[in-house]
N, C-alpha and C positions, 0 to 999 in steps of 0.2 A: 497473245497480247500484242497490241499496236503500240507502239512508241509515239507517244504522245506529241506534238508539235508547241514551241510556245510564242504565240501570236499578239499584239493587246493585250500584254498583262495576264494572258489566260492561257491555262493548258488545254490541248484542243485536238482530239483522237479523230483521223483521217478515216474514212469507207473502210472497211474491210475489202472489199470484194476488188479494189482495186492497191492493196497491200503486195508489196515488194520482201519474201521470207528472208530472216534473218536465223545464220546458222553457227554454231561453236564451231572453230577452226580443226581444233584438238580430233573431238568426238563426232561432226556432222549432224549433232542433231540443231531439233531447231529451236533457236531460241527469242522468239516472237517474229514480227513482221514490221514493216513501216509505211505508210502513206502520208500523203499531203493532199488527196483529195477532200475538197470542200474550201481548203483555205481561200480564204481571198485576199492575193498578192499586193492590190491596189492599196486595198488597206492598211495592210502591214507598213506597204513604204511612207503611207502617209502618216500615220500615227506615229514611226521611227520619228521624219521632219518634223510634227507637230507638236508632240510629248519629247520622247527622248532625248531629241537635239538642242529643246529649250531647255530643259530641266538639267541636264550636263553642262551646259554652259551658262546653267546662274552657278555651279560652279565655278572656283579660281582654278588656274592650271595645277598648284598646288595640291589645293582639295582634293581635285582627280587622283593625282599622285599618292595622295593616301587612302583613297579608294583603294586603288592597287595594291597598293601595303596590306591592309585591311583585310582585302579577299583573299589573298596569297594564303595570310595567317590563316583564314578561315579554312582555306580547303586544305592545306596542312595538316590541320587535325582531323580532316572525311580522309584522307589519299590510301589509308588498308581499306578499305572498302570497294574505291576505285582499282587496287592493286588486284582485287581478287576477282573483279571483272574482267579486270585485262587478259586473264590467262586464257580467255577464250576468244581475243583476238589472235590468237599462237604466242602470244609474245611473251619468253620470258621473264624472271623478275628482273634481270639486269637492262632488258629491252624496257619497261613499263619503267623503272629505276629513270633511263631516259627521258622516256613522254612523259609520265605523271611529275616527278619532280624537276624536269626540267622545263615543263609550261609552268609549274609552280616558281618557278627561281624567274623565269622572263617575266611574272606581275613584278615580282620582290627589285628587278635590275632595273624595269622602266620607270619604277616608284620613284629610289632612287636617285633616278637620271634626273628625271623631270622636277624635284626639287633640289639637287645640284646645279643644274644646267639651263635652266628656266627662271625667268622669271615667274612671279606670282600672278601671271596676266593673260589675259586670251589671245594677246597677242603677243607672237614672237619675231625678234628682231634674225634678221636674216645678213650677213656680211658685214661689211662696214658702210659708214656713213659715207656716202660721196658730195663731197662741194662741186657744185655744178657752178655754181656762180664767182664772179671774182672777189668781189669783197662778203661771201659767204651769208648772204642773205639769202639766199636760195638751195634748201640742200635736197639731197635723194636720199632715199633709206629703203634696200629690201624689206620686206615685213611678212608676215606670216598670219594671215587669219582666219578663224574657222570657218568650214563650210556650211551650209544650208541643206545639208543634204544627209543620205544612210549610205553605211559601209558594208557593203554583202560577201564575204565572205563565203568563197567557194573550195574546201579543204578536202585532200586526199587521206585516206585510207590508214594510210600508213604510221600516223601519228596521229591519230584523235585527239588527246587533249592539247599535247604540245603545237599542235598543228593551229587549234582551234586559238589557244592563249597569244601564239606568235603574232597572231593577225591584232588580238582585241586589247593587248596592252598598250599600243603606240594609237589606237584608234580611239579606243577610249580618251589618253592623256591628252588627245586633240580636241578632245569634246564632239566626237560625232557619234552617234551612235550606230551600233552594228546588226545586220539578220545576217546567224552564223547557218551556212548548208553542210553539214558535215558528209562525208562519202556512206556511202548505205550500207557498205558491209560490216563497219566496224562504229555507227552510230548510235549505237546502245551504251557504249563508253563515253562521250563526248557528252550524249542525254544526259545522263548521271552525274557528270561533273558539272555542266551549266545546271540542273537541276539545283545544286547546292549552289550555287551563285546567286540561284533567286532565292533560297531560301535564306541567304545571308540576310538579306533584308538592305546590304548595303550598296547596292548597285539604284539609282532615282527611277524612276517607273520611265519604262518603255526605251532605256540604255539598251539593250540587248533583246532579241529574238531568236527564234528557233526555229528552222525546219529541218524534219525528221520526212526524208522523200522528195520526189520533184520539184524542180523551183518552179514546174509551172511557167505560168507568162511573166514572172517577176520581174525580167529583164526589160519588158515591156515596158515597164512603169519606172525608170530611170531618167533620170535627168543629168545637167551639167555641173549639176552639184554634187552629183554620186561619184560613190567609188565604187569597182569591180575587183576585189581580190582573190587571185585565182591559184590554187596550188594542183597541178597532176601533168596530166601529157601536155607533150606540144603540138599533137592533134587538138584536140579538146580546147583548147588555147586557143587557139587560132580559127574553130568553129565558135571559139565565144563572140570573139573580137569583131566578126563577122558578123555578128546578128544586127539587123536593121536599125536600133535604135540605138546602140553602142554606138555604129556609127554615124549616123544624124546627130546625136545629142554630143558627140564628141565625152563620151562619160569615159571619166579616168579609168584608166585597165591597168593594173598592176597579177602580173604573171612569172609563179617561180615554178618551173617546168623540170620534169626528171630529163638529167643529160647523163651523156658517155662520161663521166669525170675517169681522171688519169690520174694514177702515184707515179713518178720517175725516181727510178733508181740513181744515184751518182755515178761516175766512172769512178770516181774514189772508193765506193762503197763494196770494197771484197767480201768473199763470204766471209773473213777472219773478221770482219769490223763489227763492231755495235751497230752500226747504222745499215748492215745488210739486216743483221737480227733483229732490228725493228722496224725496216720495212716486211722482212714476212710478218711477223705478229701482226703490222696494221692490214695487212692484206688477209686474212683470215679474219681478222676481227671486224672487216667491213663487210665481209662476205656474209657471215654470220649472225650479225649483231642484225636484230630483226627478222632473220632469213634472209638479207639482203633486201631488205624492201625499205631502203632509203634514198630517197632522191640525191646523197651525195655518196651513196657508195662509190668504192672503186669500183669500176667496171673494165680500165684498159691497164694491167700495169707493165710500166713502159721499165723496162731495164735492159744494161749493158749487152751485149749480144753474147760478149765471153763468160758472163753469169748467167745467162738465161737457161742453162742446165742444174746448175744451182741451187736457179731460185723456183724452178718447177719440184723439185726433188725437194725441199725445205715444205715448200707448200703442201706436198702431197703427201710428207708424213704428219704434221701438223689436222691439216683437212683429216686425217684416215681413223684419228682420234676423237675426231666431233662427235659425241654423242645426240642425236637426236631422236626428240619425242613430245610426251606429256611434258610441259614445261615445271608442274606441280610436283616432278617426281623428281627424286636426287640424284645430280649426276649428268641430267640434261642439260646440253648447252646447248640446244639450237630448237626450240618451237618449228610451227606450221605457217605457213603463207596466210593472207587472211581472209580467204574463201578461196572454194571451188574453181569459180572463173577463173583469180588470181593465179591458181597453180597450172588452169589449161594454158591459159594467155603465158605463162612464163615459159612453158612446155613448148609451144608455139616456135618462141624464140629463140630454145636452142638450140631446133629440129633445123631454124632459117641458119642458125651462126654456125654450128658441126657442118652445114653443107661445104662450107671453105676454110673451117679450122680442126684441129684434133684436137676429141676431148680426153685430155690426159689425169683427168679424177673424177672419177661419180659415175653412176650407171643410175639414168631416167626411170629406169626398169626393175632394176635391182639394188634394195636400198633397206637397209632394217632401220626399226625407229621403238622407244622402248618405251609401253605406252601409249594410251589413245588411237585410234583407228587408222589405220592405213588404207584401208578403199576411203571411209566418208569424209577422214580428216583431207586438212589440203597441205599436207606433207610433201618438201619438196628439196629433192638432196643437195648439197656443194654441187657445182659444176667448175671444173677448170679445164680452161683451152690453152693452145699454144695457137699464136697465129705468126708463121714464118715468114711470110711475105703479105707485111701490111700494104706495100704500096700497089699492091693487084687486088687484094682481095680486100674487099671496101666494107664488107658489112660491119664487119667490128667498131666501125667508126660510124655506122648509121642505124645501129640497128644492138637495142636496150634491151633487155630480160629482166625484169623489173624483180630480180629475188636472189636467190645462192649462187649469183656467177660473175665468172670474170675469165680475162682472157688473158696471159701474157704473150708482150709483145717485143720481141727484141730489135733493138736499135745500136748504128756502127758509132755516131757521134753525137754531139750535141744538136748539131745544126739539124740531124734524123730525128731526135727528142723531142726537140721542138715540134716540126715540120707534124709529125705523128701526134704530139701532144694536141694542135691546134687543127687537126683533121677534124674530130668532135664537134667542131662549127658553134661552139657556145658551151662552156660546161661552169655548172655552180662553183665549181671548186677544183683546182690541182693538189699535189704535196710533193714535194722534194725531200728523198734521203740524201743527205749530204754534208760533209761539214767543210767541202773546200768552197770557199767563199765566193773565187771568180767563176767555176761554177754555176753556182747557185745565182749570182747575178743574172749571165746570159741568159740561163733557164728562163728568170725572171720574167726582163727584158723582151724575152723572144714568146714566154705563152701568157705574159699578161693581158693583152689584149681578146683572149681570148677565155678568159676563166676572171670568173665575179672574188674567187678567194682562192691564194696561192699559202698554205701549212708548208713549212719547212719545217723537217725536221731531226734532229741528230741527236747524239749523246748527252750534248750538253745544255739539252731545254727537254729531253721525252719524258724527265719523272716528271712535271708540271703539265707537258703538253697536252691538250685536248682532242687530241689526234685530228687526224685526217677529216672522219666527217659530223665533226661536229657546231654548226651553226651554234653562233653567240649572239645573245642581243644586242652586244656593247655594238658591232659590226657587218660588215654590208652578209647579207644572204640572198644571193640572186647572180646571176650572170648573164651574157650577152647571148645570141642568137639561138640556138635549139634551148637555151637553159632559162631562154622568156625575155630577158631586158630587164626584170623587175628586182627590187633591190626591198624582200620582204621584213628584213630587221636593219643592222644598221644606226643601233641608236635613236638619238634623237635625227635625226634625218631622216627615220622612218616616221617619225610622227609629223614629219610634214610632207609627208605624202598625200596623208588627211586633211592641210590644210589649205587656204589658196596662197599664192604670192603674189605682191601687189608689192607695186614699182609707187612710195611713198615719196611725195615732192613736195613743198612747201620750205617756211620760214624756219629757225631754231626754234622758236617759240611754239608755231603750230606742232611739229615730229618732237617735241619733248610734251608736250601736253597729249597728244597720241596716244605714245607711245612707255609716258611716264619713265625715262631714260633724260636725264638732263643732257643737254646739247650745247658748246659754247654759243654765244651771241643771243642765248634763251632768254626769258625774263628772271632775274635772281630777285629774293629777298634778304635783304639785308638784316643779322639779326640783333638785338641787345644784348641776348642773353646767347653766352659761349653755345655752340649746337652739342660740344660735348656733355654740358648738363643737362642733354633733354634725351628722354626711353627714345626704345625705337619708334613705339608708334606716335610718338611727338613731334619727331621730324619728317619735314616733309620732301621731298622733290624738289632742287632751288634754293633749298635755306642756306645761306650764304654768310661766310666770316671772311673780312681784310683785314689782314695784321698788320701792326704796327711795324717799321726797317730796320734793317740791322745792319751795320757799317761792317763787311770782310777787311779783314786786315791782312797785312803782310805775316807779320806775328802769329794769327791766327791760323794761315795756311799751314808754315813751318811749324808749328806744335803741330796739328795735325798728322802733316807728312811724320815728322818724330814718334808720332804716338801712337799711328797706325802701322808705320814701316812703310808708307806709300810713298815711296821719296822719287817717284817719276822724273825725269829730267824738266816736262813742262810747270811744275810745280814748282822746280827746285832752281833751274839753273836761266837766270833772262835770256842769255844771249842763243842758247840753243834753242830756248820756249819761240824766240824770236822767228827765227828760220824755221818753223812749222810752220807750212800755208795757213792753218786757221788761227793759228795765235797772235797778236801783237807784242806777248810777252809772256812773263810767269800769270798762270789761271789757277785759280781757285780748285782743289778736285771735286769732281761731281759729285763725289759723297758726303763731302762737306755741305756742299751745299742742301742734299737733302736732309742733313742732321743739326743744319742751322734751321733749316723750314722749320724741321718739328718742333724744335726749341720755340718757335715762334706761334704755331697755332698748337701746341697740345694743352689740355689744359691740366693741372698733375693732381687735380684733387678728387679721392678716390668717386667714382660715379656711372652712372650706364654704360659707359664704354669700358666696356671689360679685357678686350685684347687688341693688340692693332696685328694683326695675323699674314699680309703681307702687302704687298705693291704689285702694279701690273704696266705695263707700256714706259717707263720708264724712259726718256728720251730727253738728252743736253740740247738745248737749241740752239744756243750762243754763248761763249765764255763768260764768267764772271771775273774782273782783275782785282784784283788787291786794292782797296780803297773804294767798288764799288760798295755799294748799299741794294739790298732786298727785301721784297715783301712776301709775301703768300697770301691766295688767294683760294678758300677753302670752300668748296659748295657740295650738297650733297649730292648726287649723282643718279644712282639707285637704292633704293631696300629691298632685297630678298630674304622674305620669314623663312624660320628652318624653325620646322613643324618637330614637334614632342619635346620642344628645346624651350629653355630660358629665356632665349635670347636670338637677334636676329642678324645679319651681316649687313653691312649698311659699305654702300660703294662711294668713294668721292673722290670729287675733282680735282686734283692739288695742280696749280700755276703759280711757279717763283718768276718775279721779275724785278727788271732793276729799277734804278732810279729814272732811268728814263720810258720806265711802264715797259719795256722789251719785254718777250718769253724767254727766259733762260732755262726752265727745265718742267716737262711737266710729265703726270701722272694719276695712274687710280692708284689710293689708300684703302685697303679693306678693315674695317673694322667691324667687331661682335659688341653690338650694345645692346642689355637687357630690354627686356619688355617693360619693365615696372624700373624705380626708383630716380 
């Protein structure tokens, strides 16, 4: 059987005769083959542009967002089906537990995000507003708009779905559409799961693509509109980047590359502490968890030099109880690599790394496994090294075994920690055991620059913690130099990876009409009717309320102060109010003044404004004194819908001023007003 490709809306089975076999990890045999011969590349990218990229973006950003919802749900209830694939990638159920449900949880996080954190719009605002000009007729506004182009998607091995989902939740929520290449040893997993995405029926025709086999010339056919997303080596990386029209077209590369990552031990962290005992557990459990075939396993772990007999001897009784095999069978903790090559190519690399370290656990040679084939399967034992002297013997810091290994490395100080840490030249991720705080700073300090995500972690966050290597949506996944530059989750930030940035200039008028974001100095409407009595979808962008003055009084402060307990000296006492550079005298407190606003525009009769839920930017511009008088100035700002809800969040502009038109305080009001009534 050929693994099908899906191209144009169509499933579309490549030559045989030029099929690449695909094999069970466990057992060796073979479980069909795949090609891409016949596809035509050209096609694909152009039908993505011309179908998918239209069709996603008559989409709201919203809409997207429940897409994702929607499919998550959907493969939810397929993922025992996908579970029972997996076991012939080698991967455990705690390993597939991983990929399957945690690609499944990155649609459910970027849903979400994206109607949290988003507006309802295709365009997203990017920083703050800048006045370029002096009387603010002229302003700047980052912005965020989709591209014209496809997202190609080049994933490893080692996480088929999670790998595959990583890329298409922030890509989709941008509105571009993607052609996902999944790695070929383990793309019969990855087939199965997009296979149910199209059969959801909820994805718009020609969102997504499939190739099962070579990408062929597809590169070829890239433009400045395209993205390149790239997960495996930093070989491979760097012979992409290099292809001719990558670099003529300047087409965006985004690249998350297997690195050396490092665990550092504390000097605090004796073997009597909690925090030595859960640095070995996570050093076993990264070693492990896949067979080590995670782009953020530990590979260097850096500890005390006075512990570094220790923490071999903890590891090596730990490691001596691993049982490995059939992952189907009970009792197995540790599956197979996932193919053949997989297990040579790691084999390779320890043959390179024992040449200048000792291996003090595992025998390449000699190894039982309980269950499934040991010639055909791609079985491949723990390895742990000691390397004594990192700063001669370099390979440990250049040179990856992509599976069951790791190296300990002892260090005299911090300033060694570091120095070692930052050898790796780029790594996705570090971790700290530690709970001394200054510590754990200089660590910091000293290997931030060099690792994309720093886990700290100690007694008193490990029962929540998510350990060492585990990639989150919410935040960045990617580091600097061997570990690519690329930043492939990350939040929303990753979905503007997807999108362009355009340096936005004009009037308040024109960037509010854009960008549907009210801007001061824009066009307002003035309204007859209070804005509190009208739904959400009644109000518009601009609709505008000026309230009637209200005289602060002397009396009124002092009830305050009495009835709050805020009895401040500026409030309370003239002559000291006095002698503060910003005061002339006793002022109004700033709370007062926000609790006379409301008084002034709320309106109290029950109606679609259901909650006032909070305030944001909050800022005194200039004193109010006792005897002035104030207005408010109420407009609405933005609406963001909140999907499967009653009701929707409406943002506004609150500006109090005095009698002589001044700012004295201003701010956003958040409020939830119904859809209806």
């Amino acid at each position: 059987m050929t693994l099908k490709s899906y191209a144009q809306g169509q499933w579309f089975e490549g030559k045989d005769e030029n099929s690449a076999p695909l094999h069970n990890a466990i057992t060796g045999d073979n479980i069909g083959s795949v090609s891409s011969a016949g596809l035509n590349f050209k096609e694909m990218t152009d039908y993505a542009r011309d179908v998918g990229g239209k069709n996603l973006l008559a989409m709201s950003m919203h809409e997207r967002a429940m897409m994702l919802k929607n499919l998550a749900k959907f493969l939810d209830e397929c993922k025992q089906e996908f579970y029972d694939l997996s076991y012939a990638t080698g991967a455990t159920k705690g390993d597939s537990w991983v990929d399957i449900d945690g690609g499944i949880a990155t649609f459910f996080v970027y849903s979400s995000k994206g109607r949290r954190e988003l507006a309802d719009e295709n365009i997203v605002l990017d920083g703050n507003l800048e006045q370029i000009s002096r009387e603010g007729t002229f302003l700047g506004q980052h912005v965020m708009v989709p591209m014209k182009g496809v997202a190609v998607h080049i994933n490893a091995f080692n996480f088929p779905v999670w790998g595959m989902m990583e890329k298409l939740a922030p890509t989709l929520l941008a509105g571009l559409p993607a052609i996902v290449k999944p790695a070929t040893s383990t793309s019969y997993l990855t087939k199965a799961v997009f296979e149910k995405m199209i059969e959801s029926g909820l994805l718009p025709e020609g969102a997504i693509q499939l190739i099962c086999g070579s990408v062929g010339d597809l590169l070829s056919h890239l433009t400045c509109q395209d993205v390149v997303s790239f997960t495996g080596s930093a070989w491979t990386a760097s012979k992409l980047t290099s292809h001719p029209t990558i670099m003529s077209e300047n087409v965006r590369f985004v690249a998350e590359c297997d690195s050396l990552n490092c665990s550092i031990l504390g000097e605090d962290a004796a073997p009597d502490t909690e925090e030595f005992k859960l640095y070995v557990k996570e050093v076993v459990r990264e070693m492990t968890v896949k067979a080590g075939q995670k782009c953020t396993a530990i590979r260097r772990a850096i500890v005390p030099e006075k512990y570094s007999a220790s923490v071999v001897t903890a590891l090596q009784e730990i490691l001596g109880k691993t049982t490995m095999g059939d992952p189907t069978i009970e009792g197995v903790r540790m599956g197979a690599l996932a193919s053949i090559s997989q297990r040579d190519e790691v084999r390779e690399r320890v043959e390179e790394l024992s040449a200048e370290n000792e291996i003090v656990h595992g025998d390449v040679d000699n190894f039982t496994i309980k269950g499934g084939n040991r010639d055909k399967g791609a079985f491949f034992p723990p390895i742990l090294m000691l390397c004594n002297e990192p700063f001669k013997k370099l390979k440990v810091h250049n040179t990856e075994a992509f599976g069951p290994v790791a190296t300990v490395i002892p260090y005299k100080n911090n300033a060694e920690a570091i120095t070692l840490a930052n050898m790796g030249e780029g790594s996705l991720v570090a971790s700290v055991f530690s709970k001394d705080k200054a510590v754990v700073k200089e660590l910091v300090m000293g290997i931030g620059p060099y690792h994309g995500r720093i886990a700290v972690i100690n007694e008193d966050c490990a029962k929540e913690s998510t350990g060492h290597g585990s990639p989150l949506p919410h935040l960045k996944h990617g580091g600097p130099g061997r570990a690519g530059g690329g930043e492939e989750l990350g939040g929303i930030l990753a979905v503007k990876h997807y999108m362009q940035r355009v340096a936005l200039q004009g009037s308040p008028d024109i960037l509010t009409g854009t960008t549907n974001k009210f801007i001061k100095g824009a066009e307002t409407k003035e309204l007859n009717e209070h804005p509190f009595r009208k739904n959400f979808h009644a109000i518009n962008v601009g609709d505008s309320l000026f309230t009637k003055s209200r005289e602060v009084t002397l009396k009124d402060v002092e009830h305050f102060a009495h009835f709050t307990g805020d009895e401040f000296y500026a409030h309370m006492l003239e002559e000291a109010a006095a002698a503060n550079p910003f005061f002339e005298g006793r002022v109004a407190h700033g709370y007062l003044i926000l609790s006379f606003a409301a008084g002034l525009f709320v309106d109290p009769e029950p109606g679609p404004v259901l909650a006032n839920y909070g305030l944001n930017d909050l800022q005194f511009q200039q004193p109010l004194y006792p005897g002035d008088s104030m207005s408010v100035r109420l407009t609405c700002k933005q609406k963001i819908p909140r999907a499967e809800q009653i009701y929707g969040e409406v943002r506004w502009d609150v500006e109090a001023t005095n009698q002589d038109g001044e700012t004295v305080a201003t701010y956003e009001l958040l409020t939830l007003n119904a859809y209806e009534g």
